[in-house]
N, C-alpha and C positions, 0 to 999 in steps of 0.2 A: 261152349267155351266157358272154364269156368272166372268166376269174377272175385274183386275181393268183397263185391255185394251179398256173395252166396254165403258168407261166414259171418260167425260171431266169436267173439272172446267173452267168456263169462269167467269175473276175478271173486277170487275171495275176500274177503277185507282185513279182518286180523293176521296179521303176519304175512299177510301179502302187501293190501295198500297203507295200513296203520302199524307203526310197530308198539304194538301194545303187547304183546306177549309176557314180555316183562314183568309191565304193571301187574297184568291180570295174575301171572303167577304168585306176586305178592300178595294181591287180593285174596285169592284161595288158601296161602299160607295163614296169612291173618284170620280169617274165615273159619279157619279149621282150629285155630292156637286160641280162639277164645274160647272155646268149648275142649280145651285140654287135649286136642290131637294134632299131631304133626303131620303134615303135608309131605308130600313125596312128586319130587319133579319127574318120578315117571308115571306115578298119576296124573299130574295133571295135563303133559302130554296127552295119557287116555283120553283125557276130558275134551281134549282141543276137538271140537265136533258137533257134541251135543248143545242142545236149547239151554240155557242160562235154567229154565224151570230141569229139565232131567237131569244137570250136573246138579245142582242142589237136592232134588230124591233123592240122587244114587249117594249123595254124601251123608242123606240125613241116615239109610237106612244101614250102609256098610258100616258108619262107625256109631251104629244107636243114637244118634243125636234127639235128648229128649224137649228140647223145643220144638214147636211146632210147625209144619213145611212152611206155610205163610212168611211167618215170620223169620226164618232161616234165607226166605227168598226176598221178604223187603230190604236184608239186612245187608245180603250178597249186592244184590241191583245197587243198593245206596252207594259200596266199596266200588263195584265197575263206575259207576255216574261220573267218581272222579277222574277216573282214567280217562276218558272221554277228553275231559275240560281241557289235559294238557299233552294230548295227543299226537307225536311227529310221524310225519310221512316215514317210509319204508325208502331208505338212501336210490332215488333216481327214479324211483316208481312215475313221480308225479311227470316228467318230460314223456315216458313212456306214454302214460293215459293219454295225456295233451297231444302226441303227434296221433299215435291209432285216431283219436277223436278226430282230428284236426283235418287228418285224411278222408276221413269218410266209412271209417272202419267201423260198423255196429258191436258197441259195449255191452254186457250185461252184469250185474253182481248180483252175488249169491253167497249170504251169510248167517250164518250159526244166530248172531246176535240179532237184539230188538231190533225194531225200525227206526227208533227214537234215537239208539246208539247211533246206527248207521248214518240218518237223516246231520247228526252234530257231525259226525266225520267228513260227509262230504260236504254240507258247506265248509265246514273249516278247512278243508282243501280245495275250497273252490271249485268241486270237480261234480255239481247237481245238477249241470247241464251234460255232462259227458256219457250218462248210462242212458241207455232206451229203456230199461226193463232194472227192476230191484226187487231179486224176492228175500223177505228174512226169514229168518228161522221161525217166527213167531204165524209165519203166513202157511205152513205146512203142516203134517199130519204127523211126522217123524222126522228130525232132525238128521246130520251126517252121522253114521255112514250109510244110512239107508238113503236112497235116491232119489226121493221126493222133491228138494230142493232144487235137483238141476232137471226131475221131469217138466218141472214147474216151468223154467228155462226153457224145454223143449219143446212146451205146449205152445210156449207163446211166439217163437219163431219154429213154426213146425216144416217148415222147406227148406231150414238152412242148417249150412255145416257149422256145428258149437266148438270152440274147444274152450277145455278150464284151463284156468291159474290156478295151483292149489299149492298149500304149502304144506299141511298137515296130512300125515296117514288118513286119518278119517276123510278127510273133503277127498283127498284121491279115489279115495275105497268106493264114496259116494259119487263122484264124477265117473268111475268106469262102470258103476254098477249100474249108471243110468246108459252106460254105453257108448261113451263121450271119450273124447282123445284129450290128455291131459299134459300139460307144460307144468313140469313140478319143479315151484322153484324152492331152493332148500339151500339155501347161504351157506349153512354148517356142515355139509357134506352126513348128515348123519343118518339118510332114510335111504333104501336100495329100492324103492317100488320101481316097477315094469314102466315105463309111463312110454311118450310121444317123444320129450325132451326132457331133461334131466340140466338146470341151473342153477348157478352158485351166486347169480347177482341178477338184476333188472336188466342190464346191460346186454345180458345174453337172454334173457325172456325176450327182449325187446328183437335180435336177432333171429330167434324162433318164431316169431311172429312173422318179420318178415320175408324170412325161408316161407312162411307157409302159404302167403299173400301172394309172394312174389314169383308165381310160375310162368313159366315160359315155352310156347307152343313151336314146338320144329315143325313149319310150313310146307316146306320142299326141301330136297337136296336136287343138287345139278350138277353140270361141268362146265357151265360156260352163264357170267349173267353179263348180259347190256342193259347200261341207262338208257333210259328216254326221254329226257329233258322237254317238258312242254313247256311251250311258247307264251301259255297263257299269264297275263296280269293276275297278281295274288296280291290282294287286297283285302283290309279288315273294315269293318262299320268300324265309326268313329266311335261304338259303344264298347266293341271287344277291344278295341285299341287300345283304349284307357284303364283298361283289365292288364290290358302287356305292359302296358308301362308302366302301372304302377309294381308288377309284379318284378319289373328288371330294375327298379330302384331298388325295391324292400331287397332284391340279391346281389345290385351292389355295393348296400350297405354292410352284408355278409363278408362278402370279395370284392374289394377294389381292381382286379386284375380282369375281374370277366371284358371283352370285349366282343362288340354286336359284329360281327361281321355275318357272310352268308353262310346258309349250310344246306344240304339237302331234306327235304320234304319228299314222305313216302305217301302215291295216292292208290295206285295200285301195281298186280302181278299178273303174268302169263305165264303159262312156259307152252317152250316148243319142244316135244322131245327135252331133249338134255339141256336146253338153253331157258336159261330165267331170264325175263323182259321185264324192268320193273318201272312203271312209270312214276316218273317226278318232277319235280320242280326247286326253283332254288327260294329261297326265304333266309328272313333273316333270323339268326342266332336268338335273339331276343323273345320269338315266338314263340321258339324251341321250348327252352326253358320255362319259359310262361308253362307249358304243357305238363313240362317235366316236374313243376312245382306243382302239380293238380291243379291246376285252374282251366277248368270246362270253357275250352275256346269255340267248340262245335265248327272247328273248322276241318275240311277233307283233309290234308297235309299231316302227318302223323314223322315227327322223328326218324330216320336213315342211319343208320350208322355203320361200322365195318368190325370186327370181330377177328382177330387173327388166333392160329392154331401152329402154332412153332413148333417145327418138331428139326432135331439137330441131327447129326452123324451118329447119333448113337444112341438113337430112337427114345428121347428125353423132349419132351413137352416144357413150356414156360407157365410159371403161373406169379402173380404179381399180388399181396397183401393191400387195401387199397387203403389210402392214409389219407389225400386230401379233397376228403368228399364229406357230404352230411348226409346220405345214405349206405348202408352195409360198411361203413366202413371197417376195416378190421376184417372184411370178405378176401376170399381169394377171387384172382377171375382171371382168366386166359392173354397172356398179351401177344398183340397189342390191342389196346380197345378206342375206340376214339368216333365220335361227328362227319358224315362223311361232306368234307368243305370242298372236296374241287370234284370233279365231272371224271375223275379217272377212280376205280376201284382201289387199282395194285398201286399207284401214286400212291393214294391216302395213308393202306395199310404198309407202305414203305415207309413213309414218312412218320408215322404212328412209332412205327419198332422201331427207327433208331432214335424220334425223342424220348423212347420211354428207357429204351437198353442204355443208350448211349453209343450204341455200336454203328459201323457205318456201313452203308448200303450193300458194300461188297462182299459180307456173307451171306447175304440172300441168293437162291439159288433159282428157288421159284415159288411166285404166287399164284394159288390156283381157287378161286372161288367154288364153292361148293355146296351154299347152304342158305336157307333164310330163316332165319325166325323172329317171335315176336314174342319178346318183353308183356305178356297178357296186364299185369299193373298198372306199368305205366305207357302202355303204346308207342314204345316203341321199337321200331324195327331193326334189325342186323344181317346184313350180307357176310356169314364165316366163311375166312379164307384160312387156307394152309399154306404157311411159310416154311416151305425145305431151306436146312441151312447149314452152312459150313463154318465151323468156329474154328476150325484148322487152321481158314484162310485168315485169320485175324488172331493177333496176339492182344486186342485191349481187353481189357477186365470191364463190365456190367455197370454203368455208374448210373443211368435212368436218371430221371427229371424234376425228382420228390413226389412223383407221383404216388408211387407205392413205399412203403415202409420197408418191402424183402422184395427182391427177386431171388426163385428157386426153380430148378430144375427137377422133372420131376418123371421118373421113365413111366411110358405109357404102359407098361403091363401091370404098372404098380397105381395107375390111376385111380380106378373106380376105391379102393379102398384107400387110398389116401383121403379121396373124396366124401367116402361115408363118413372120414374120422373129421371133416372140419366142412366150414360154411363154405358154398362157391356161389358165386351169383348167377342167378336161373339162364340166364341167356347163356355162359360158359357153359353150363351143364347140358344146353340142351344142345349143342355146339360138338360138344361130347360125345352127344348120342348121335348128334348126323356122321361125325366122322368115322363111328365105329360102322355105320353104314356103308359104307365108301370100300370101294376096291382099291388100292393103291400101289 
């Protein structure tokens, strides 16, 4: 099974976490206009890459420059120094770093520039506790677009999956040619390279990220599942306790609206033939979340929830934009989705569709459980069911619960490539794949 322990993110630093591009490009303008030559911003693009020492060669030798490398290169270093001193983050990067970190996600950077560079940037953003691993440009044998820099990366976590941040053609050039799958963010729209993902802000790096973390395992399919509610007391040490609760303050201090009631806990599965048995227990909401927020409870009880697959008269699926969440938000994902709080399946998931549609009970036609899977992330589990439904029978319109931003309908032959073109959350996806399993 994989984990998101198997990965790494290795970031660039210039023009990924610093927006220095700028500066620097004045520097080289400067740099070249005192010695009577004009700079060209598609040079210096070229240059975005190499060692601070090989863009100074290649500048001394393309335009004859009759001073000497040394001193071409003390003079260059002095103009970058200052860029350093007044340095701003790249708009949203820094929340990105701080949740991957925060989660448990292994960082790595890999940059072109000195150490010394580097070393001022990430204190000044606070962020020198956030990497495991820092290689510079100064620590290798040849600079991007050669590979060295992100072998260097792969020496050092040599069992796990890397992917880069890169911004520049050269770090790309240099991340694939080490063999590595690449998130190329590029704000300006103005590079077409092959990459993994292709972004135009943090926002959506940040997204990519967690598509890539966030996989989800189809378990079984089936035609029939029962609970089985044990009887047993579910108790915490007074040690993990005070881990929950302090974890359901800090959330609702987020949301005022959260409230602890029970919900289902997943301990384990059977099946019989075609019937899932899935044993459980009931717990309080507050644990849930504790879980949900990553905090290592090491308790058996893993999250239960219900996943519905709507499909109408006229064989169109639901799919719901998600607005009032602090993950994926702005994902699509299957409705209805929801906590499974009472001992009945098709209750919940009844109850689910019409808080979310707004619509009432009586276009359901039938629910028919079919699936389980697992949330690999964050642990937790989903029973997918399929809702047949008749919108014939109902003349109200869609009004949902602010949960989602859109509700859309979306015909299932035109799914899978609808789905290639935008995010869905792993559990819908996988949800997807069991139904395309299904006889029906």
């Amino acid at each position: 099974m994989s984990s998101k322990m198997d990965k790494v993110f290795a970031f660039d630093m210039d023009g990924v976490i610093a927006d220095t591009l700028g500066a620097l490009y004045r520097c080289y303008l400067d740099l070249l206009a005192a010695y009577g030559v004009e700079g060209t911003e598609a040079e210096f693009n070229q240059l975005n890459g190499p060692k601070i020492s090989e863009i100074v060669s290649y500048l001394k030798q393309t335009y004859q420059l009759t001073v000497s490398e040394e001193v071409l290169l003390a003079e260059y270093l002095q103009r970058i120094e200052r860029v350093y001193d007044d340095v701003q983050p790249i708009d949203h990067v820094l929340p990105v770093i701080n949740q991957l970190h925060q989660e448990g996600i292994t960082l790595a950077l890999a940059s072109s520039s000195p150490r010394e560079a580097i070393e001022r940037v990430l204190e000044r953003f606070e962020l020198t506790d956030a990497f495991s691993l820092v290689v510079s440009g100064d620590e290798v044998p040849q600079a991007k677009p050669a590979a060295d820099i992100y072998q260097a990366v792969q020496r050092h976590f040599s069992q796990r999956k890397i992917y880069v941040i890169e911004d520049a053609p050269l770090g790309v050039a240099a991340a694939q040619a080490a063999g590595l799958e690449v998130i190329h963010f590029d704000p300006n729209g103005n590079h077409q390279k092959e990459t993994l993902y292709h972004c135009r802000s943090m926002e959506e790096v940040l997204s990519a990220a967690e598509e890539i973390l966030g996989s989800a395992q189809l378990l079984t399919t089936c035609q029939e599942v029962a609970l089985n509610f044990r009887k047993d007391a579910f108790a915490l040490s007074s040690e993990v306790n005070e881990v929950v609760e302090q974890a359901w303050q800090e959330a609702q201090t987020e949301n005022a609206d959260l409230f602890n009631g029970q919900v289902t806990g997943y301990l384990s599965h059977c099946q019989q033939q075609q019937k899932l048995i899935i044993d459980c227990l009931s717990l309080d909401y507050k644990i849930v979340l504790a879980q949900l927020r990553g905090v290592d409870l090491d308790v058996a009880a893993k999250p239960l929830g219900v996943s519905g697959m709507v499909v109408d008269q006229l064989g169109r699926t639901l799919l719901g934009r998600r607005a009032r969440v602090t993950e994926y938000r702005g994902w699509l994902e299957l409705v209805p989705s929801g906590s499974l709080d009472s001992q009945s399946i098709e209750d919940q998931v009844r109850q689910e569709f019409c808080e979310e549609t707004g619509l009432g009970p009586e276009v359901i036609r039938t629910i028919d459980p079919f699936c389980l899977v697992l949330d690999e992330r964050h642990q937790v589990y989903d029973v997918g069911c399929r809702l047949t439904v008749d919108l014939a029978t109902s003349t109200a319109e869609m009004t949902g619960s602010g949960e989602y931003e859109e509700l859309q309908w979306v015909e299932l032959q035109q799914l899978d490539a609808y789905l290639a073109a935008n995010s869905i959350l792993p559990t819908s996806r996988a949800i997807w794949q069991a139904y395309q399993q299904q006889t029906w």
